[in-house]
C-alpha positions in Angstrom: 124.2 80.5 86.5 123.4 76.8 87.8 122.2 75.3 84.3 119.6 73.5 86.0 117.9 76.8 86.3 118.0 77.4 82.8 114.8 77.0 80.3 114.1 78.5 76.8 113.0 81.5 76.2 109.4 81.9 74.8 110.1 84.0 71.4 107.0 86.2 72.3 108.9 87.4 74.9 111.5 90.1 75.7 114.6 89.2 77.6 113.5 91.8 80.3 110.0 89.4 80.4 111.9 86.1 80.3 114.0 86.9 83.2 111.3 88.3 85.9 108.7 85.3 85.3 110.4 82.4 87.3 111.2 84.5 89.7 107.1 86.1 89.6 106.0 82.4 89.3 108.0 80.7 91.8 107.6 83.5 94.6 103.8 82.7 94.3 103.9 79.4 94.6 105.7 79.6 97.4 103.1 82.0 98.9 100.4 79.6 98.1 101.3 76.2 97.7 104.1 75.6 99.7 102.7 76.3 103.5 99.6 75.1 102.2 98.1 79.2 102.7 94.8 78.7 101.6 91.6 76.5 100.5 89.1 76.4 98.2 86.3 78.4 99.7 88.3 80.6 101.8 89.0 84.5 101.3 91.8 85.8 100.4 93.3 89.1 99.7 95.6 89.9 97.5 97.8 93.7 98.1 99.4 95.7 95.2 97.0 93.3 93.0 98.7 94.8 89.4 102.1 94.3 90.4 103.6 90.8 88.3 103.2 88.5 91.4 100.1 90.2 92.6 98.6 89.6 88.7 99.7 85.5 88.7 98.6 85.5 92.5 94.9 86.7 91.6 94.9 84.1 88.7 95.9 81.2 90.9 93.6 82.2 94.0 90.5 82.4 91.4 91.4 79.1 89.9 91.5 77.7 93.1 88.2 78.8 94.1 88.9 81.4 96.1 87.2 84.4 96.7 89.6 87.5 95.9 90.1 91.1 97.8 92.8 93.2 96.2 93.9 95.9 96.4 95.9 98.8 93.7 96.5 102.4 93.5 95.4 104.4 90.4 91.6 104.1 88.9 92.8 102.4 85.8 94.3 99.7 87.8 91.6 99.0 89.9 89.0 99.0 86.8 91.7 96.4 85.5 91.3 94.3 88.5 87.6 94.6 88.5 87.3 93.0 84.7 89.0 90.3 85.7 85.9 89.7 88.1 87.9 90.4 91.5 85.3 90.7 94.4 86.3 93.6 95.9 88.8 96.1 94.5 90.3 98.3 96.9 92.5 101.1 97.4 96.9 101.1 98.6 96.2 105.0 99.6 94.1 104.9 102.7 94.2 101.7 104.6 90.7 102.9 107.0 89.2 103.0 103.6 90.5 99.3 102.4 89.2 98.1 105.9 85.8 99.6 105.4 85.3 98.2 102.2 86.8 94.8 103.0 84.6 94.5 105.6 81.5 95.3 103.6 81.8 92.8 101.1 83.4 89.9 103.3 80.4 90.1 105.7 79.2 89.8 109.0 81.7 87.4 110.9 83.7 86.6 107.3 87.5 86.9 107.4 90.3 86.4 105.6 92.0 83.0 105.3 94.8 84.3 103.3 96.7 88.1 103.0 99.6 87.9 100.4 100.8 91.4 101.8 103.4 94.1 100.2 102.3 97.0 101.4 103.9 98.6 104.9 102.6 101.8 104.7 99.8 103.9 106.5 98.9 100.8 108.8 98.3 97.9 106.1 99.8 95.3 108.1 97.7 95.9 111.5 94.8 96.0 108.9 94.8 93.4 107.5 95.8 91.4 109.7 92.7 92.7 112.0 90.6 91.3 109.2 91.9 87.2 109.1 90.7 84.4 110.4 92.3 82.1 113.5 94.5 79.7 111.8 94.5 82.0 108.2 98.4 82.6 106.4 100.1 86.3 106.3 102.0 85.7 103.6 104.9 88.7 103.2 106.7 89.6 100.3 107.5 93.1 101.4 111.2 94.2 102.1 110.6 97.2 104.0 108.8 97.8 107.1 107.4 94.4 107.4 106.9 93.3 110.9 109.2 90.7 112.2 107.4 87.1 113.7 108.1 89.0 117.1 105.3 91.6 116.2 103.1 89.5 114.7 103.0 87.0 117.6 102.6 90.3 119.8 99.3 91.1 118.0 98.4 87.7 119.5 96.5 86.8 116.1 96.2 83.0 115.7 97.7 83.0 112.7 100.8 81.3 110.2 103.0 84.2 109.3 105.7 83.6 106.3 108.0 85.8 105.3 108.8 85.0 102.0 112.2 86.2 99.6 112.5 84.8 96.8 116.3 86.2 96.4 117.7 85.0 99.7 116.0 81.4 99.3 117.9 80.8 95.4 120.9 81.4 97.4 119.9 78.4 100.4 118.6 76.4 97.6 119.3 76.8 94.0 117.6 74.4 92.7 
């Protein structure tokens, strides 16, 4: 590999460990930081919340004041989520239920300024995009069955929509 890319390893961790965190760390950064995705203040939601860059994405957002939606699968996940003082903890199974739920706790006229989406199934996409603001960041990291710029501009949703890869971009810019 490039050397430049190359740090030590923390001894705590296991190689397995070593090698998925840049890759977990930069990916969110380039959901968040880079297009500037979302503000202190703003809502932001957060899909498959427990996965590595879902868990660093949560962190981040909170630090950053914002108010986090997430959701996750099994009940042990979403109790996981929900010590970590997450607002609303939601479900990846049933995307009317997510909705109804989401719109509970965001309130009357409240929407989402930021999705950092990985779910394509059972209409997550048209969901929660149904839910952000004018001017708000869809952020994807899903591979499969996302929606191309084509269908999102379709939806005619003011919003920025990033499609972000983590693998094809170290091969455009390694460094």
């Amino acid at each position: 590999t490039d050397p430049r890319l190359l740090v030590a390893m923390q001894l705590q961790w296991s190689y397995s460990e070593a090698s998925a965190m840049p890759t977990t760390w930069v990916t969110v950064w380039m959901c968040l930081e880079e297009p500037g995705a979302v503000h202190w203040g703003q809502d932001g939601l957060v899909q498959a919340a427990t996965g590595g860059v879902g868990l660093v994405a949560v962190q981040c957002l909170q630090q950053m004041g914002v108010r986090v939606v997430a959701t996750a699968g099994r009940a042990e996940k979403q109790r996981y989520l929900q010590a970590w003082e997450v607002q609303l903890v939601s479900t990846t199974r049933d995307a009317a239920v997510f909705v109804t739920e989401a719109r509970s706790v965001l309130g009357e006229g409240s929407q989402l300024g930021l999705v950092l989406n990985s779910l394509s199934h059972d209409k997550y996409i048209p969901s929660a995009a149904g839910l952000m603001a004018q001017g708000g960041s869809f952020v994807e990291i899903g591979k499969r069955g996302i929606w191309s710029r084509g269908q999102m501009a379709a939806q005619r949703l003011q919003v920025r929509y990033n499609i972000v890869a983590m693998d094809g971009q170290c091969a455009l810019d390694p460094v």
